[in-house]
N, CA and C atoms as a LAMMPS dump frame, in Angstrom:
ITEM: TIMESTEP
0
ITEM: NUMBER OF ATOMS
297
ITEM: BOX BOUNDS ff ff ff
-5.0000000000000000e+02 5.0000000000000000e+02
-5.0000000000000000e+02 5.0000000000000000e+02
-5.0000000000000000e+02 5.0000000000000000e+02
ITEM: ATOMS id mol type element x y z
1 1 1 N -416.166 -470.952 -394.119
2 1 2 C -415.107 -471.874 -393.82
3 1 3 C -414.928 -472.835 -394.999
4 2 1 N -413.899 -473.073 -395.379
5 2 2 C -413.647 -473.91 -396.435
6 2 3 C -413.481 -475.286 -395.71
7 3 1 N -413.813 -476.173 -396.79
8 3 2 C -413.833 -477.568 -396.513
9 3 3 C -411.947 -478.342 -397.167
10 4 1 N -411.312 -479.279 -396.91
11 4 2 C -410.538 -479.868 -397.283
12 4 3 C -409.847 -479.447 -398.919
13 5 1 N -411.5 -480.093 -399.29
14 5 2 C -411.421 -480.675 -400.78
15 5 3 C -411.614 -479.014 -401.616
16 6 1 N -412.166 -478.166 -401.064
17 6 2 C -412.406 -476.772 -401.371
18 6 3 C -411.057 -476.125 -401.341
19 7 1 N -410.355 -476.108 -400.426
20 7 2 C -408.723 -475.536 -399.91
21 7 3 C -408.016 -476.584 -401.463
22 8 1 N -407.726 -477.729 -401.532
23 8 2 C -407.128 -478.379 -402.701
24 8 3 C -407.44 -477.876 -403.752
25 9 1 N -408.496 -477.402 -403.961
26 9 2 C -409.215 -476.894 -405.605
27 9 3 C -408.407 -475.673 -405.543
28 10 1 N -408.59 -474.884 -404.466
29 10 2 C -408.249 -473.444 -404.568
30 10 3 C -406.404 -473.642 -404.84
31 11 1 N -406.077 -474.243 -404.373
32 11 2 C -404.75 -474.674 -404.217
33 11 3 C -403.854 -474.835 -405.548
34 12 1 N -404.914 -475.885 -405.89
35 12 2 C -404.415 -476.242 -407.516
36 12 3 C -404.437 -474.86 -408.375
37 13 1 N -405.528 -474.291 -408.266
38 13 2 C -406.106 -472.823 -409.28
39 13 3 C -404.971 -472.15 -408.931
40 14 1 N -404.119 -471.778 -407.722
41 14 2 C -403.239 -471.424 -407.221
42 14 3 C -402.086 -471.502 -408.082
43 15 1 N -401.781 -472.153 -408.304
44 15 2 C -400.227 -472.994 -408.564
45 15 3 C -399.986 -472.425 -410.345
46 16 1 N -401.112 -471.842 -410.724
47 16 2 C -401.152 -470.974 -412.375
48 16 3 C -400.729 -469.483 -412.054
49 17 1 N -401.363 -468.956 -411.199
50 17 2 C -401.201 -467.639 -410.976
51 17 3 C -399.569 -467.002 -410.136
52 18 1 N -399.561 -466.132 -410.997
53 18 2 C -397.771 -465.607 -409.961
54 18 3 C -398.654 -464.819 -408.75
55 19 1 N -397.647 -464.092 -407.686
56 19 2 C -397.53 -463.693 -407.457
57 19 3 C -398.172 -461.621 -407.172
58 20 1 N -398.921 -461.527 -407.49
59 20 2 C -399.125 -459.744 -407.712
60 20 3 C -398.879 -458.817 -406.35
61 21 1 N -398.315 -459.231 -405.186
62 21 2 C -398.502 -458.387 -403.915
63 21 3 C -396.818 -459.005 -403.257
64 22 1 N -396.45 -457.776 -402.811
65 22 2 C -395.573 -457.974 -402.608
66 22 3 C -395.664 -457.71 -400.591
67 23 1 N -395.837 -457.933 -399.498
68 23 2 C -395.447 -457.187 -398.082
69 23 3 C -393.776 -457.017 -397.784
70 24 1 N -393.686 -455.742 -398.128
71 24 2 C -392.203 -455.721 -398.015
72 24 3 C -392.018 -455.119 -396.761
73 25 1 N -391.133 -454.088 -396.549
74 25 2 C -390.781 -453.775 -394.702
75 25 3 C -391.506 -453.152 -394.302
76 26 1 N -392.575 -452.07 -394.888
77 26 2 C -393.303 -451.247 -393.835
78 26 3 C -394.289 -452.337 -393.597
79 27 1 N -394.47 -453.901 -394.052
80 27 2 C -395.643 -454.83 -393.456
81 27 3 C -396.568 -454.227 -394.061
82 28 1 N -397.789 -454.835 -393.118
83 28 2 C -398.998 -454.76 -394.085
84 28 3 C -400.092 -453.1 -393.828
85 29 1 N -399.95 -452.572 -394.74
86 29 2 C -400.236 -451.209 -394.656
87 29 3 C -401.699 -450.919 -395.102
88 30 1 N -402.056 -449.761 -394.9
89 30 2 C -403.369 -449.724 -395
90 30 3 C -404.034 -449.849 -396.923
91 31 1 N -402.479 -449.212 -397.81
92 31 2 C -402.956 -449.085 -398.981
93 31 3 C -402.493 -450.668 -399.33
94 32 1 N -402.165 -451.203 -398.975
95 32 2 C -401.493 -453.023 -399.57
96 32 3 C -403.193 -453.584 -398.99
97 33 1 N -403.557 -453.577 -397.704
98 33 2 C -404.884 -454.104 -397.477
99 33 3 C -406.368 -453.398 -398.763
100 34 1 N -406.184 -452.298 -398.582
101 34 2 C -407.302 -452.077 -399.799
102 34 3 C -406.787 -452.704 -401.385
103 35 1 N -405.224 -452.441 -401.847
104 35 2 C -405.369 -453.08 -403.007
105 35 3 C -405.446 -454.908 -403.152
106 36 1 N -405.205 -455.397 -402.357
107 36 2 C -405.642 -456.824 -401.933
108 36 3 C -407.294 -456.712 -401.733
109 37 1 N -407.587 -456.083 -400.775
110 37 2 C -409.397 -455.763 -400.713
111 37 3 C -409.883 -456.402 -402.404
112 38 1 N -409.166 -454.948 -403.114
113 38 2 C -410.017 -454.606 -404.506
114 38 3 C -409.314 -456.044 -405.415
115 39 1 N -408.598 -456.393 -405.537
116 39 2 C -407.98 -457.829 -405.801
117 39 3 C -408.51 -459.065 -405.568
118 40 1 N -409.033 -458.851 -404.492
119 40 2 C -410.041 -460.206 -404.12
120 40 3 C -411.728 -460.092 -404.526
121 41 1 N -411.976 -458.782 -404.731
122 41 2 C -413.118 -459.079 -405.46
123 41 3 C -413.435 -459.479 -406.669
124 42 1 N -412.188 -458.679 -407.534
125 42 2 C -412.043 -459.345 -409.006
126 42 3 C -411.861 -460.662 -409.429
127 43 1 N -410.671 -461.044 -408.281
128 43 2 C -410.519 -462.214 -408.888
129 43 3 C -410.636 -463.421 -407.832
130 44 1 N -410.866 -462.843 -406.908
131 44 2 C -411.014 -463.862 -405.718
132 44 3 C -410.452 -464.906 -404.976
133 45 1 N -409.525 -464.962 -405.43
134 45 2 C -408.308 -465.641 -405.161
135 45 3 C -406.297 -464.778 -405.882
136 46 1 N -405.798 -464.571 -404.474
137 46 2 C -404.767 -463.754 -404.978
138 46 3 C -403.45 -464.765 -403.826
139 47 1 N -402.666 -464.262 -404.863
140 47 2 C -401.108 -465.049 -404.501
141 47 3 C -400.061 -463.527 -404.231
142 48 1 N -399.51 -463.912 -402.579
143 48 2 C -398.563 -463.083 -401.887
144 48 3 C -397.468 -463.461 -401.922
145 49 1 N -396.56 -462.357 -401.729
146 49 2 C -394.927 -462.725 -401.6
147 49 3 C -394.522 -462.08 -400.14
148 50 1 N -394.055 -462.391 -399.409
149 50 2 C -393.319 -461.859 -398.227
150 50 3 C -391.84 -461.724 -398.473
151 51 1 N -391.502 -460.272 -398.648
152 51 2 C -389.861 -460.123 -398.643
153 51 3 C -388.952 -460.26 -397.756
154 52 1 N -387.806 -460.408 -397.435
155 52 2 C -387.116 -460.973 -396.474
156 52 3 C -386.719 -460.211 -395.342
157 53 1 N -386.735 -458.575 -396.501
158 53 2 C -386.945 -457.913 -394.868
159 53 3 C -387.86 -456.958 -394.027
160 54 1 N -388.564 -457.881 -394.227
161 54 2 C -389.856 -457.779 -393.392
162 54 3 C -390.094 -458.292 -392.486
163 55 1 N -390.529 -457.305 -391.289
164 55 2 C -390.03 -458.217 -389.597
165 55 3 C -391.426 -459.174 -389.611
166 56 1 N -392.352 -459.115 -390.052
167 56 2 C -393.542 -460.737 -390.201
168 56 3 C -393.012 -461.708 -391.16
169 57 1 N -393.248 -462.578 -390.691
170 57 2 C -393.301 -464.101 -391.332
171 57 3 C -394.598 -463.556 -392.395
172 58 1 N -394.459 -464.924 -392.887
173 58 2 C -395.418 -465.447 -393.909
174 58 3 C -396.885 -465.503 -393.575
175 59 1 N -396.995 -466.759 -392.54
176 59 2 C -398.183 -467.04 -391.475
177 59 3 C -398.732 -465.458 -390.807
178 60 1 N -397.861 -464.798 -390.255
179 60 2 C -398.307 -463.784 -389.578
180 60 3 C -399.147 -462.287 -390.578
181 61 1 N -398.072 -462.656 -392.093
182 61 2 C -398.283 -461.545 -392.82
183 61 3 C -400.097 -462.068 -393.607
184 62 1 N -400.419 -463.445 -393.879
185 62 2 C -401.682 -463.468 -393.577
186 62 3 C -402.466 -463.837 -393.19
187 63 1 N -402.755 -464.019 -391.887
188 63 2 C -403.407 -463.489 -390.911
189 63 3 C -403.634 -462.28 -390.426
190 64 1 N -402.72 -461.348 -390.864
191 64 2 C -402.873 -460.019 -391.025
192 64 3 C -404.051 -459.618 -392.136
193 65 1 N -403.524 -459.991 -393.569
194 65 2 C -404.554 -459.603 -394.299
195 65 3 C -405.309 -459.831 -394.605
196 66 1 N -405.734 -461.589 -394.214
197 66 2 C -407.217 -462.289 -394.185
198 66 3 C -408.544 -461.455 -393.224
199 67 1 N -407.756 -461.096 -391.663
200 67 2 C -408.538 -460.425 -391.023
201 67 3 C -408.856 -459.489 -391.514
202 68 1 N -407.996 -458.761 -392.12
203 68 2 C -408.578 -456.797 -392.473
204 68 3 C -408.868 -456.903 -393.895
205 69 1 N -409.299 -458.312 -394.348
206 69 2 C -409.65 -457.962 -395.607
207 69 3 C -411.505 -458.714 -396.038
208 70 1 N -411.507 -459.963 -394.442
209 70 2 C -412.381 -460.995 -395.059
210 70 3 C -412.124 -461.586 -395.711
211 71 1 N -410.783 -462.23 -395.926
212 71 2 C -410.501 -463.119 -396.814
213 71 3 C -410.032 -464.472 -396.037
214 72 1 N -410.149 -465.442 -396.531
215 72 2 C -409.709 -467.032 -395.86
216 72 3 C -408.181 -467.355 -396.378
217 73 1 N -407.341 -467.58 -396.003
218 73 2 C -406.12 -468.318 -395.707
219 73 3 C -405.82 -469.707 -396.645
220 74 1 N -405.976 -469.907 -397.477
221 74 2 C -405.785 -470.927 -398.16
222 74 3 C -404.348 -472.401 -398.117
223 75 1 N -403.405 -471.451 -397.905
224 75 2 C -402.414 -472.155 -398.236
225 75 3 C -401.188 -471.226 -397.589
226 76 1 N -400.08 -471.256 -396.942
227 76 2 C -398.869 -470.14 -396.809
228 76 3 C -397.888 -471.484 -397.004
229 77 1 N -397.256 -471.297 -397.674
230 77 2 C -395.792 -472.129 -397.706
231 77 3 C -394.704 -471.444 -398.419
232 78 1 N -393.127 -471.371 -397.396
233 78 2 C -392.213 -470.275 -397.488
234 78 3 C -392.506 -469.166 -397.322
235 79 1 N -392.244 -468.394 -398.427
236 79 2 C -392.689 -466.91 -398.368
237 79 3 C -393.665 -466.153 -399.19
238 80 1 N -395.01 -467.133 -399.172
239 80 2 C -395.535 -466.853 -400.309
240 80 3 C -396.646 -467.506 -399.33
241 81 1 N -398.121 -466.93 -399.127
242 81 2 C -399.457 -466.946 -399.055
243 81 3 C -400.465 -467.064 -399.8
244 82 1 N -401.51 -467.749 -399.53
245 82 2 C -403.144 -467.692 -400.797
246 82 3 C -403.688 -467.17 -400.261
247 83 1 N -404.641 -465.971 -400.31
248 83 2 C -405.882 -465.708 -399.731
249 83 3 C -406.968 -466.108 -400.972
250 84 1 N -408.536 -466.336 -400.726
251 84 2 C -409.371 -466.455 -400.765
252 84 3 C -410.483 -465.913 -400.169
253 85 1 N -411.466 -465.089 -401.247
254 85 2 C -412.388 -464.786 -400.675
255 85 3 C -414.001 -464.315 -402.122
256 86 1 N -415.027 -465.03 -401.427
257 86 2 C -416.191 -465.031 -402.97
258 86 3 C -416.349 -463.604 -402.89
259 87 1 N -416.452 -463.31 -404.338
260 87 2 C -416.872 -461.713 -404.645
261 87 3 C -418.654 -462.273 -404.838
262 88 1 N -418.966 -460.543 -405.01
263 88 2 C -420.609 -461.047 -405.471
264 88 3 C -420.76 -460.854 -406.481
265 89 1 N -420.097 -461.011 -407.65
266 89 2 C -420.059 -461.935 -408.666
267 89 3 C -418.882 -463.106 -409.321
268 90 1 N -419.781 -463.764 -408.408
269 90 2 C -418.432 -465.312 -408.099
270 90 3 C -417.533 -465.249 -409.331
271 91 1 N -416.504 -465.922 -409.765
272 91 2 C -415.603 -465.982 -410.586
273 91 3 C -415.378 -467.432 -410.724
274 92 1 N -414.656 -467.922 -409.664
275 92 2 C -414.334 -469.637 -409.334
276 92 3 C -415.523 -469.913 -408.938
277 93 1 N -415.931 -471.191 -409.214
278 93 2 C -417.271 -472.005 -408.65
279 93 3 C -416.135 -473.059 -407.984
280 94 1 N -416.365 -473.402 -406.67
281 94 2 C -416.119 -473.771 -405.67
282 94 3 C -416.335 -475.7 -405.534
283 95 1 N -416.032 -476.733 -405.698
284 95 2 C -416.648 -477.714 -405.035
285 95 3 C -417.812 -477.818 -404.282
286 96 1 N -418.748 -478.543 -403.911
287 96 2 C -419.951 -478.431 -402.777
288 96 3 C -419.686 -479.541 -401.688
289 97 1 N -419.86 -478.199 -400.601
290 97 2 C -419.255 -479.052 -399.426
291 97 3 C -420.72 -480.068 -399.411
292 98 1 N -419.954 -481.295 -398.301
293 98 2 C -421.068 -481.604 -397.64
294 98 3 C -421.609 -481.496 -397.233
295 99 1 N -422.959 -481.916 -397.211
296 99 2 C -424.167 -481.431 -396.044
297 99 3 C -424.292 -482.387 -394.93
């Protein structure tokens, strides 16, 4: 679970990177979940686009792929999502939550 100040960091790191995933109308498919999978291990943080005609929203499109991927939800605003998730060999070093 991410903390506040953890979601802001990721947020900011966010705001450099475009876009690489597109969920267009067939939604979220089994080969869009593995190349997001293999996407989040590399880089561990990836930025979505939701096309317009696509019968999911934004919110819905991840929550879709956070679940089937293990990845955390960072941020969705418009049509565009953050997921987050640590590979095992971290990339971003993270803030430290509180104890």
């Amino acid at each position: 679970m991410l903390t506040s100040k953890q979601r802001a960091f990721l947020r900011a790191q966010a705001n450099k990177i475009p876009a690489i995933f597109q969920v267009g109308k067939n939604g979220v498919t089994p080969e869009l979940r593995d190349t997001v999978h293999h996407a989040l291990e590399a880089r561990e943080l990836v930025k979505v686009s939701v096309l317009d005609n696509n019968m999911l929203g934004a919110a819905e499109a991840a929550e879709l792929l956070a679940s089937r991927t293990g990845a955390e939800i960072v941020q969705v605003i418009g049509n565009k999502f953050i997921l987050y998730r640590a590979s095992k060999k971290p990339v971003i070093e993270l803030p430290r939550a509180k104890q």
